[in-house]
Chimera marker file (.cmm) of the C-alpha trace (Angstrom):
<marker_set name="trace">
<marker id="1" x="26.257" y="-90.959" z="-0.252" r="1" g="1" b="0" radius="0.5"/>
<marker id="2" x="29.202" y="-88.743" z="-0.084" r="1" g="1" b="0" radius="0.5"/>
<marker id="3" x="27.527" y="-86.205" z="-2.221" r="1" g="1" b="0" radius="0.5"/>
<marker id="4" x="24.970" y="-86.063" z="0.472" r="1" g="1" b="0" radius="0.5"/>
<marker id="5" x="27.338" y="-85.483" z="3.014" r="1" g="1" b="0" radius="0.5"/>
<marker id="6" x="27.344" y="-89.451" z="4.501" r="1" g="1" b="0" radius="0.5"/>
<marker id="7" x="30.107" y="-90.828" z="5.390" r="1" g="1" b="0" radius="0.5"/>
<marker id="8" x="29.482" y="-94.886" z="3.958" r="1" g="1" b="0" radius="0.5"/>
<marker id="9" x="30.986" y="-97.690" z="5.463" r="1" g="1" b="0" radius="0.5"/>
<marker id="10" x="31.546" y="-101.664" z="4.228" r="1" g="1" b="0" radius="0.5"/>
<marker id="11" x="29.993" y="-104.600" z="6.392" r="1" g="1" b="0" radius="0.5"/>
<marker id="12" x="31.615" y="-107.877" z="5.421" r="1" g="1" b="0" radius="0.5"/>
<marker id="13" x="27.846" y="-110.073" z="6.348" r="1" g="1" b="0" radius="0.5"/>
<marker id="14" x="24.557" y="-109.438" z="7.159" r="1" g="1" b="0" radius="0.5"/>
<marker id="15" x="23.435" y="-108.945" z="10.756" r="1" g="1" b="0" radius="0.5"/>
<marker id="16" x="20.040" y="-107.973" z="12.049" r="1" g="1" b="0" radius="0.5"/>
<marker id="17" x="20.491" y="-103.623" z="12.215" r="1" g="1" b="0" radius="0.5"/>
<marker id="18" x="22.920" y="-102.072" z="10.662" r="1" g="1" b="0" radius="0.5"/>
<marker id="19" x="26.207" y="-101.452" z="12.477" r="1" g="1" b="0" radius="0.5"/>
<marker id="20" x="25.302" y="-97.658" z="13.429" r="1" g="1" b="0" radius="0.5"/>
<marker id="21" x="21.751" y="-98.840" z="15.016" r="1" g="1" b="0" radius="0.5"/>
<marker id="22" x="23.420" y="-102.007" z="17.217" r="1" g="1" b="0" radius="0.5"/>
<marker id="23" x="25.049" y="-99.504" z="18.546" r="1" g="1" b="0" radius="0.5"/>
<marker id="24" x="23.118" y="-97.024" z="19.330" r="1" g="1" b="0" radius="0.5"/>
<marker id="25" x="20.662" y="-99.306" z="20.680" r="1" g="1" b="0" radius="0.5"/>
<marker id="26" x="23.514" y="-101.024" z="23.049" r="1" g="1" b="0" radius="0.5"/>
<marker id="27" x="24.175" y="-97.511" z="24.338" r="1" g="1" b="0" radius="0.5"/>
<marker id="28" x="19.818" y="-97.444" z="24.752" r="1" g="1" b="0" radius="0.5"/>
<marker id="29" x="19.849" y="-100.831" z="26.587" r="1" g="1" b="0" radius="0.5"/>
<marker id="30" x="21.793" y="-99.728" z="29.624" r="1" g="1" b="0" radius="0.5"/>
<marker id="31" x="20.420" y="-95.712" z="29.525" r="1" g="1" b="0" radius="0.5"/>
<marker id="32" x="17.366" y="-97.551" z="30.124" r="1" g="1" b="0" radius="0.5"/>
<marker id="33" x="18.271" y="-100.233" z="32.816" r="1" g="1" b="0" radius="0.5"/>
<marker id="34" x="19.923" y="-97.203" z="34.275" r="1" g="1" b="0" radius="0.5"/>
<marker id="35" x="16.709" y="-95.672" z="34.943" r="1" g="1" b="0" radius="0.5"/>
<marker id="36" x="14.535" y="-98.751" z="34.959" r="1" g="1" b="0" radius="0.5"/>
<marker id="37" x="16.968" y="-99.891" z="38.338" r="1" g="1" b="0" radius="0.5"/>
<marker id="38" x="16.713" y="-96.112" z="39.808" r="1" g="1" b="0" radius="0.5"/>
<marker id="39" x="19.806" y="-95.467" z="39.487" r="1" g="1" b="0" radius="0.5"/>
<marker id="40" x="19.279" y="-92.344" z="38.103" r="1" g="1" b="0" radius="0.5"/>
<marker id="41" x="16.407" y="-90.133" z="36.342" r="1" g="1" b="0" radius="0.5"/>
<marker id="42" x="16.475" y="-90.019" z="32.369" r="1" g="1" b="0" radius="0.5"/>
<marker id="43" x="17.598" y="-86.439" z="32.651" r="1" g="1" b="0" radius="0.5"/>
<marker id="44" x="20.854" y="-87.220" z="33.984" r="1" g="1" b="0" radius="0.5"/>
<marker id="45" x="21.439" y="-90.082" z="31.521" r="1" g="1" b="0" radius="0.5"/>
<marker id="46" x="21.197" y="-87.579" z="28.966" r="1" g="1" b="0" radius="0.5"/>
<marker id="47" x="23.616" y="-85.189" z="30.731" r="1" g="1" b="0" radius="0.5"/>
<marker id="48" x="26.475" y="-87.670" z="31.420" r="1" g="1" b="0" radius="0.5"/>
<marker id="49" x="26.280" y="-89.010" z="27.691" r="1" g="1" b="0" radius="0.5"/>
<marker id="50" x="25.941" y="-85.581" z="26.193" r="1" g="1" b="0" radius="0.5"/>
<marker id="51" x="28.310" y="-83.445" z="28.495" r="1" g="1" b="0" radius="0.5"/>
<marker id="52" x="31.091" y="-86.491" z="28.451" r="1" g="1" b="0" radius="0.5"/>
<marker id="53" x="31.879" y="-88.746" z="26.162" r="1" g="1" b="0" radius="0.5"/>
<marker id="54" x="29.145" y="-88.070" z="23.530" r="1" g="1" b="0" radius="0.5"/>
<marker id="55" x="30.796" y="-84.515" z="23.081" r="1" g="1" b="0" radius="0.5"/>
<marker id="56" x="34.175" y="-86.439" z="21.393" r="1" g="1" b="0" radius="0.5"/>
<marker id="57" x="32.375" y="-89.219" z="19.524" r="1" g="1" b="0" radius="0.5"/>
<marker id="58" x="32.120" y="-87.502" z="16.448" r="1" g="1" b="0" radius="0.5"/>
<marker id="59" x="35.516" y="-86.687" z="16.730" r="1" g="1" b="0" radius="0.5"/>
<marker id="60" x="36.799" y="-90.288" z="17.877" r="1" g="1" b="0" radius="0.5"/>
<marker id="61" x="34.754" y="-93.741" z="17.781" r="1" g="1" b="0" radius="0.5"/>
<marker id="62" x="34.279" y="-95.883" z="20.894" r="1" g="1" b="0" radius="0.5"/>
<marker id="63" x="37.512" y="-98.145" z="19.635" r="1" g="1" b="0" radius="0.5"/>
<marker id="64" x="39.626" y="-95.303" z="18.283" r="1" g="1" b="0" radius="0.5"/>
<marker id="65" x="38.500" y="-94.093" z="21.882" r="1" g="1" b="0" radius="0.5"/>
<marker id="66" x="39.506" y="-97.321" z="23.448" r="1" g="1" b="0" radius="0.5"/>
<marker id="67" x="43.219" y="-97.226" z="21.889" r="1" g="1" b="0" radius="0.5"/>
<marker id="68" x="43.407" y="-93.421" z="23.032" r="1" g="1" b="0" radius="0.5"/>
<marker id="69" x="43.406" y="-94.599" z="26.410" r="1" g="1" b="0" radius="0.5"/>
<marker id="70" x="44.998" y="-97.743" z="26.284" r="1" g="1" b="0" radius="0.5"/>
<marker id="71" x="43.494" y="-101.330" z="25.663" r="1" g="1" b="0" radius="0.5"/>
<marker id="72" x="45.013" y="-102.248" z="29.057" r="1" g="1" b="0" radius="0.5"/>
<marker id="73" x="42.323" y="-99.701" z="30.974" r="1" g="1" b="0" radius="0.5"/>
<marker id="74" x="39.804" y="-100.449" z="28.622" r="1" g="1" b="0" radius="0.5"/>
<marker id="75" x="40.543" y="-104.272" z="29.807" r="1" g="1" b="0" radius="0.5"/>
<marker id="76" x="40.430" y="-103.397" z="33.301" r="1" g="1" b="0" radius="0.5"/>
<marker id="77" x="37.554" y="-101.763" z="32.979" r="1" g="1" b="0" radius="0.5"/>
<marker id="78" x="35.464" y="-103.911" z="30.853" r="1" g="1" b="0" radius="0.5"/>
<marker id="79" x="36.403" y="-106.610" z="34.062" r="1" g="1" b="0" radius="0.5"/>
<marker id="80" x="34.382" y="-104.863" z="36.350" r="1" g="1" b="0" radius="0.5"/>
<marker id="81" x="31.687" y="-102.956" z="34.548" r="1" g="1" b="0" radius="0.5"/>
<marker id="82" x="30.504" y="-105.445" z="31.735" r="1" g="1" b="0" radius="0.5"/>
<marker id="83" x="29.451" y="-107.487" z="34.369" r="1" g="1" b="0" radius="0.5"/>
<marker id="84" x="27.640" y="-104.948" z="35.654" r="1" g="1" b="0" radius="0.5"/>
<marker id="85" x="25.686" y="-104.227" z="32.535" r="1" g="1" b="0" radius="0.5"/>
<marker id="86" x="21.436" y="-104.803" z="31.824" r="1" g="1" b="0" radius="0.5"/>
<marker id="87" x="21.651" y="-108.665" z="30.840" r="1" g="1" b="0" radius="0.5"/>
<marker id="88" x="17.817" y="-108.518" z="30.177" r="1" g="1" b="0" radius="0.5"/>
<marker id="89" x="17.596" y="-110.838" z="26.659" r="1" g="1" b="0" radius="0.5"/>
<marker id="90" x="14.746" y="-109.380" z="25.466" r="1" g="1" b="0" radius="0.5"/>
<marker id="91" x="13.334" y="-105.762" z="25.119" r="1" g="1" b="0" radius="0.5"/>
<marker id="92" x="13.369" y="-103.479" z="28.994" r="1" g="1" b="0" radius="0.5"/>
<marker id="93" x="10.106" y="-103.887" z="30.948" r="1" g="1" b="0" radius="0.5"/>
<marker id="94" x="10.086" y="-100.376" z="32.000" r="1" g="1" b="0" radius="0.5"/>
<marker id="95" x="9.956" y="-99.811" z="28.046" r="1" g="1" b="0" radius="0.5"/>
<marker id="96" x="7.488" y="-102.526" z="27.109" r="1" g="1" b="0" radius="0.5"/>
<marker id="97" x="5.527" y="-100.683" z="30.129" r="1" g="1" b="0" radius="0.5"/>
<marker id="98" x="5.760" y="-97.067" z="28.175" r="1" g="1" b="0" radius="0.5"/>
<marker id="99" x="4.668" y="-98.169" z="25.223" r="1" g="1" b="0" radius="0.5"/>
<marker id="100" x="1.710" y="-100.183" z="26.612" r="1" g="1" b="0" radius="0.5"/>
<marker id="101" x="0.799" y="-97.005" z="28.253" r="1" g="1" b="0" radius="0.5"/>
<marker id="102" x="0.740" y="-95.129" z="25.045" r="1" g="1" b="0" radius="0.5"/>
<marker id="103" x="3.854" y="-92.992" z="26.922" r="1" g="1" b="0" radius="0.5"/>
<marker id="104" x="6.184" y="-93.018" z="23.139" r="1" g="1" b="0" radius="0.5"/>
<marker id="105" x="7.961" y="-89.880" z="23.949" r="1" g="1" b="0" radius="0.5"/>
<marker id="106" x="7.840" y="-87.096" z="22.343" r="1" g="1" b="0" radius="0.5"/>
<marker id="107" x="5.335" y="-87.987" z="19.952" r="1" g="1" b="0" radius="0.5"/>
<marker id="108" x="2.775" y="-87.895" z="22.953" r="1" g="1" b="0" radius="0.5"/>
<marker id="109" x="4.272" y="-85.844" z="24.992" r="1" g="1" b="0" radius="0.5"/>
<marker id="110" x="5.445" y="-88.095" z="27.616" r="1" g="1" b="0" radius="0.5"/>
<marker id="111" x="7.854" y="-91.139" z="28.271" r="1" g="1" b="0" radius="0.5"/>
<marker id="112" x="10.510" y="-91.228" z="30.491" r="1" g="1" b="0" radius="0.5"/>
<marker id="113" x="9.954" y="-87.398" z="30.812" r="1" g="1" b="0" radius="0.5"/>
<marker id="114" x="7.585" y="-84.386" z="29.790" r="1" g="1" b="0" radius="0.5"/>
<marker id="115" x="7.476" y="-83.018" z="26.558" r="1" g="1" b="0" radius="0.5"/>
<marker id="116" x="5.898" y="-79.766" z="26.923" r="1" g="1" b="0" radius="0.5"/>
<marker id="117" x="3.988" y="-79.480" z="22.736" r="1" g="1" b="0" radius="0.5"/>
<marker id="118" x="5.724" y="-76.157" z="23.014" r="1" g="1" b="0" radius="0.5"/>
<marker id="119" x="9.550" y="-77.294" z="23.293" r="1" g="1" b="0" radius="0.5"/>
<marker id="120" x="9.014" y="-79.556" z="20.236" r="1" g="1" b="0" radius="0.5"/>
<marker id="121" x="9.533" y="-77.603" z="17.800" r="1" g="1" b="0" radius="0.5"/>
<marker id="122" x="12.648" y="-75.874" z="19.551" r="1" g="1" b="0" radius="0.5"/>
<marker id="123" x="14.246" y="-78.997" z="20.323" r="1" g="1" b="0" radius="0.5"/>
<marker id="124" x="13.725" y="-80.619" z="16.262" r="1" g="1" b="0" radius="0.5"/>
<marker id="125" x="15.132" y="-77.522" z="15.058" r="1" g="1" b="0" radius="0.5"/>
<marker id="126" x="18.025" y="-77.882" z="17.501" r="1" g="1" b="0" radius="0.5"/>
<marker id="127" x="18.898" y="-81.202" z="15.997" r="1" g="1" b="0" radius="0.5"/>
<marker id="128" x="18.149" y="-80.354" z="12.804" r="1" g="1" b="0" radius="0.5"/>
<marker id="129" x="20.738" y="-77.357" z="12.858" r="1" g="1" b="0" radius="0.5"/>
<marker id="130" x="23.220" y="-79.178" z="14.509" r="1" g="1" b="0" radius="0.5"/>
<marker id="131" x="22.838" y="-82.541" z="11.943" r="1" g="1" b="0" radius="0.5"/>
<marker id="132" x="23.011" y="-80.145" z="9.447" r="1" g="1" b="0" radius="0.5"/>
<marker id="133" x="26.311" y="-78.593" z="9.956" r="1" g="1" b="0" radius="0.5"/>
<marker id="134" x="29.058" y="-78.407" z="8.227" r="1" g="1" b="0" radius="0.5"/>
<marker id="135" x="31.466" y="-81.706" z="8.565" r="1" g="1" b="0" radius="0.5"/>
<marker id="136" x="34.757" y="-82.706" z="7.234" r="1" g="1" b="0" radius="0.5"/>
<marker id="137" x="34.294" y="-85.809" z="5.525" r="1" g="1" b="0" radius="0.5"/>
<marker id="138" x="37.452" y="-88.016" z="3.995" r="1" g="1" b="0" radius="0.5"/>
<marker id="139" x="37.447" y="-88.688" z="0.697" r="1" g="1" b="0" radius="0.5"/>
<link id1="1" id2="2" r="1" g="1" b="0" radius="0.2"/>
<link id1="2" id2="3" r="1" g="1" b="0" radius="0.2"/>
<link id1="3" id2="4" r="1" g="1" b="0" radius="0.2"/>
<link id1="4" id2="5" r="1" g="1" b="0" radius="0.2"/>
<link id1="5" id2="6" r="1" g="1" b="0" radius="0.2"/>
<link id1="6" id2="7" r="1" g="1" b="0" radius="0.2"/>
<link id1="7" id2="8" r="1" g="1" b="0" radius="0.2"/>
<link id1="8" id2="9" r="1" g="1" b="0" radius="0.2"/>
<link id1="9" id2="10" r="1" g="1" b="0" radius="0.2"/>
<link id1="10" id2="11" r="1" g="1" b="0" radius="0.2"/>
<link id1="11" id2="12" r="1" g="1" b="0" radius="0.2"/>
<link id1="12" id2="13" r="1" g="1" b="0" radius="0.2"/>
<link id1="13" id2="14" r="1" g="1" b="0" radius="0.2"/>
<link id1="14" id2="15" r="1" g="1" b="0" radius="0.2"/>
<link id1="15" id2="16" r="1" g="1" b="0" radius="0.2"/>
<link id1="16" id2="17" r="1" g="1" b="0" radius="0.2"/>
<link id1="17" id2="18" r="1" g="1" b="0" radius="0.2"/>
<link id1="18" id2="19" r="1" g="1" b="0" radius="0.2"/>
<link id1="19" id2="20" r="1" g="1" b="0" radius="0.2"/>
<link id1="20" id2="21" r="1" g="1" b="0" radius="0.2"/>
<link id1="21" id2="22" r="1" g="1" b="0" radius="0.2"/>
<link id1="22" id2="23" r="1" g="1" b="0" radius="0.2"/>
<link id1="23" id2="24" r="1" g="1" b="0" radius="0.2"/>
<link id1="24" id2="25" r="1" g="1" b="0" radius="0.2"/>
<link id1="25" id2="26" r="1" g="1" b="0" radius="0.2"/>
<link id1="26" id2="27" r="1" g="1" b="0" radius="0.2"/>
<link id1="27" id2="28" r="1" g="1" b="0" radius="0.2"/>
<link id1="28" id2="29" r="1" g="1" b="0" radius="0.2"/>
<link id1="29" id2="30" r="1" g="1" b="0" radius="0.2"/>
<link id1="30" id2="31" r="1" g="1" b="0" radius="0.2"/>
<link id1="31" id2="32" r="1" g="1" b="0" radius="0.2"/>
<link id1="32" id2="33" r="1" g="1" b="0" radius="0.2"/>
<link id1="33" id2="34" r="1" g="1" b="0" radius="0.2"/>
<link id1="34" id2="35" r="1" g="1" b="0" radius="0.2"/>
<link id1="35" id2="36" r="1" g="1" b="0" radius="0.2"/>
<link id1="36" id2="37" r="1" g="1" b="0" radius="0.2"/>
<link id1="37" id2="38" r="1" g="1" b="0" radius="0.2"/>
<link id1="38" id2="39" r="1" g="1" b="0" radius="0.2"/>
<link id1="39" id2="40" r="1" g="1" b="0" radius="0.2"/>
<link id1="40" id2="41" r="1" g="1" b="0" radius="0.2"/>
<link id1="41" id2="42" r="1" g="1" b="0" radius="0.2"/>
<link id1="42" id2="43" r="1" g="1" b="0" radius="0.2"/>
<link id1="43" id2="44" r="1" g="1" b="0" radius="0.2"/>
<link id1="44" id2="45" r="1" g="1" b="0" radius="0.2"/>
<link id1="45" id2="46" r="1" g="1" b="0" radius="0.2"/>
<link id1="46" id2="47" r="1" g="1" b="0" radius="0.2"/>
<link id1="47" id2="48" r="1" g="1" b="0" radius="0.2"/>
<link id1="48" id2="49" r="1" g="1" b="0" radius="0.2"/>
<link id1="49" id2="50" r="1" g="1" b="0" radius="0.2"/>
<link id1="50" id2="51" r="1" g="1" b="0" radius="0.2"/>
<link id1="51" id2="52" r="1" g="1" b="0" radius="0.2"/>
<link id1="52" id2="53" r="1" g="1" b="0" radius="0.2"/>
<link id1="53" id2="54" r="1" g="1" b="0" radius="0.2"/>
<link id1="54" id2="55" r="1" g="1" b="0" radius="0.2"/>
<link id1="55" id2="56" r="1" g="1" b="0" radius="0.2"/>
<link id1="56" id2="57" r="1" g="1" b="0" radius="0.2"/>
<link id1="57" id2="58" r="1" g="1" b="0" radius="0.2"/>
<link id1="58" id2="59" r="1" g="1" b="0" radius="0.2"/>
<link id1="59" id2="60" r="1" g="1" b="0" radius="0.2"/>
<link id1="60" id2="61" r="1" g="1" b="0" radius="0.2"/>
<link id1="61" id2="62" r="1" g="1" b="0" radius="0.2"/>
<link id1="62" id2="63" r="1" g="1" b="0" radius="0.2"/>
<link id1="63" id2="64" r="1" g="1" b="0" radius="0.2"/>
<link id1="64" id2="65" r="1" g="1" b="0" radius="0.2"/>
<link id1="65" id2="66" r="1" g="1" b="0" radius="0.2"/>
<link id1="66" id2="67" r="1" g="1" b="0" radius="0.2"/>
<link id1="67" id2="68" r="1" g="1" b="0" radius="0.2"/>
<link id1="68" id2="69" r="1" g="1" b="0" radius="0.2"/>
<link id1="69" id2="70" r="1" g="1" b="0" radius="0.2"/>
<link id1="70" id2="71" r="1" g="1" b="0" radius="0.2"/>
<link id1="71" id2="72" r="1" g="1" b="0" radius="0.2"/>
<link id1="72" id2="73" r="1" g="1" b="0" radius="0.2"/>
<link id1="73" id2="74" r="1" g="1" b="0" radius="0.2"/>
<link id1="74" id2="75" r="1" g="1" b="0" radius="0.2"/>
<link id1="75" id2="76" r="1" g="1" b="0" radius="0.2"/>
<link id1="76" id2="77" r="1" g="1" b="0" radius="0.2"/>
<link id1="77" id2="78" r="1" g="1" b="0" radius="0.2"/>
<link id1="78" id2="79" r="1" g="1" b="0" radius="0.2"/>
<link id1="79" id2="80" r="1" g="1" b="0" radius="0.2"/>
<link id1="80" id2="81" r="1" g="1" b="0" radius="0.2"/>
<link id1="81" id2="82" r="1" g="1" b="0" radius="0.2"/>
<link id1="82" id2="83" r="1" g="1" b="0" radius="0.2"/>
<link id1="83" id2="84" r="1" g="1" b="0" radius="0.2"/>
<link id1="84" id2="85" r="1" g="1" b="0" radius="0.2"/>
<link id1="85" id2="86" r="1" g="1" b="0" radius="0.2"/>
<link id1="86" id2="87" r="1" g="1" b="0" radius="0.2"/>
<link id1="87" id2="88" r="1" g="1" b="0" radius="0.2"/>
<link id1="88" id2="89" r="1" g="1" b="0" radius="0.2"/>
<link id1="89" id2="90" r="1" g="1" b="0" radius="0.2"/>
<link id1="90" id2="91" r="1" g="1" b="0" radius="0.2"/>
<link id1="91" id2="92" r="1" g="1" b="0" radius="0.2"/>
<link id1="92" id2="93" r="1" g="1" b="0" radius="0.2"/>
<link id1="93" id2="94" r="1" g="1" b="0" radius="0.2"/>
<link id1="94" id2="95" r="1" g="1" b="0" radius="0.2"/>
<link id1="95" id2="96" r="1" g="1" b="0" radius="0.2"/>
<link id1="96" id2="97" r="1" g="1" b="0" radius="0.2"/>
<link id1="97" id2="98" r="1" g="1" b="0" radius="0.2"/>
<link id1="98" id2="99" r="1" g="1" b="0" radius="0.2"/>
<link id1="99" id2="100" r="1" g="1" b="0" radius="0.2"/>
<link id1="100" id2="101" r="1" g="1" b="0" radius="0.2"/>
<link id1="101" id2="102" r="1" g="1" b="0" radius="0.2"/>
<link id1="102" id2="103" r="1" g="1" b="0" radius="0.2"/>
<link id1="103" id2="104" r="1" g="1" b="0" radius="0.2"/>
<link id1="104" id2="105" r="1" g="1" b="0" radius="0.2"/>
<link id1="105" id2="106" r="1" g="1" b="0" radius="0.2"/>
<link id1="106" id2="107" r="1" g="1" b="0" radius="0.2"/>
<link id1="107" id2="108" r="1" g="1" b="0" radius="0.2"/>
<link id1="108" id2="109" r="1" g="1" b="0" radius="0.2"/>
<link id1="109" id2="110" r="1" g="1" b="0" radius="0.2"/>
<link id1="110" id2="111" r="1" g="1" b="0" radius="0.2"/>
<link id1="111" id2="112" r="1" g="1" b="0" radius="0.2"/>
<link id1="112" id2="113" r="1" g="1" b="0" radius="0.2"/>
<link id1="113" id2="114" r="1" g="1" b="0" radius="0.2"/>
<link id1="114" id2="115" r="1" g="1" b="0" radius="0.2"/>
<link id1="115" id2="116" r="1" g="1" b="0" radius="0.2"/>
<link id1="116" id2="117" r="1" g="1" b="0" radius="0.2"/>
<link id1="117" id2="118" r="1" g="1" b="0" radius="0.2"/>
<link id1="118" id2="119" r="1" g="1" b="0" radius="0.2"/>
<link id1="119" id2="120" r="1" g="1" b="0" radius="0.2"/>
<link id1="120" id2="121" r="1" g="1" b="0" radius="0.2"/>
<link id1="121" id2="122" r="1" g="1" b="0" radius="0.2"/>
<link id1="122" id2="123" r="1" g="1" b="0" radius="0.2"/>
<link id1="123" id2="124" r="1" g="1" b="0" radius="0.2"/>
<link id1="124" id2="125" r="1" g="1" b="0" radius="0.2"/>
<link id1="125" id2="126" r="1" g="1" b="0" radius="0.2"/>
<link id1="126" id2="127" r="1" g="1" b="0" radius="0.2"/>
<link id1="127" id2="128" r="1" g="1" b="0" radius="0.2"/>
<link id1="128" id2="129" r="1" g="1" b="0" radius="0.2"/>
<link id1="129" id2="130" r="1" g="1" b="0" radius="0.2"/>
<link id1="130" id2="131" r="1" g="1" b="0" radius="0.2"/>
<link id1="131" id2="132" r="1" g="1" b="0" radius="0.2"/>
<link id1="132" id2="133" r="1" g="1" b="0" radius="0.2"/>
<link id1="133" id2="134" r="1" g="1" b="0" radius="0.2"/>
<link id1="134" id2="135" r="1" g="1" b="0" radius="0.2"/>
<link id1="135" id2="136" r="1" g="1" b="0" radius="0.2"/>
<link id1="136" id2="137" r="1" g="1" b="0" radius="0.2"/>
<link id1="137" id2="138" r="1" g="1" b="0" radius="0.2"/>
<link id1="138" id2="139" r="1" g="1" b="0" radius="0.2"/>
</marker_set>
């Protein structure tokens, strides 16, 4: 793994996902809701996670993030937003609704957005390039 530039890490049991997925779809769950509740378009969910705190997270984890700031404001917080959060126990309606549709993204061109057949290409190569960069990895 380290030879292909991966960075492995130890679970100590089995869970449905793997660790890196449970999150990512946590972080999914509420982009989603976000929209789902109009609270905002999915352009601007992007924007906020990309132009904030997505910019330091490969730099600093959510709990090396949480310590940075202090576990006393990450209380505080977590008192008045996690209540907040989707509580839906089962997949989003609004994305049970895309998928019915046949909206999957950009694989048809459409989901929670247009995706112009033309910007494809420009916006795998994007990731691509950028996944593909150099990293410092610990030995």
């Amino acid at each position: 793994m380290r030879r292909a530039g991966k960075d492995p890490v130890h679970v100590k049991r089995d869970v449905p996902g793997f660790v890196g997925n449970r999150l990512q779809h946590a972080l999914w769950r509420e982009a989603i809701a976000l929209v789902a509740n109009g609270v905002c378009d999915a352009d601007t969910v992007d924007r906020a996670v990309k132009g904030s705190f997505g910019r330091r997270l490969s730099v600093m984890g959510p709990l090396e993030t949480a310590e940075y700031v202090g576990l006393d404001l990450t209380l505080d917080i977590d008192e008045r937003v996690l209540p907040e959060l989707d509580h839906t126990p089962g997949p989003s309606p609004m994305l049970l609704e895309l998928v019915e549709r046949g909206d999957l993204g950009m694989k048809t061109g459409r989901g929670s957005r247009e995706w112009p057949e033309d910007a494809i290409p420009r916006w795998r190569e994007e990731l691509m390039r950028h996944l593909n960069a150099p990293t410092e990895v610990e030995a």
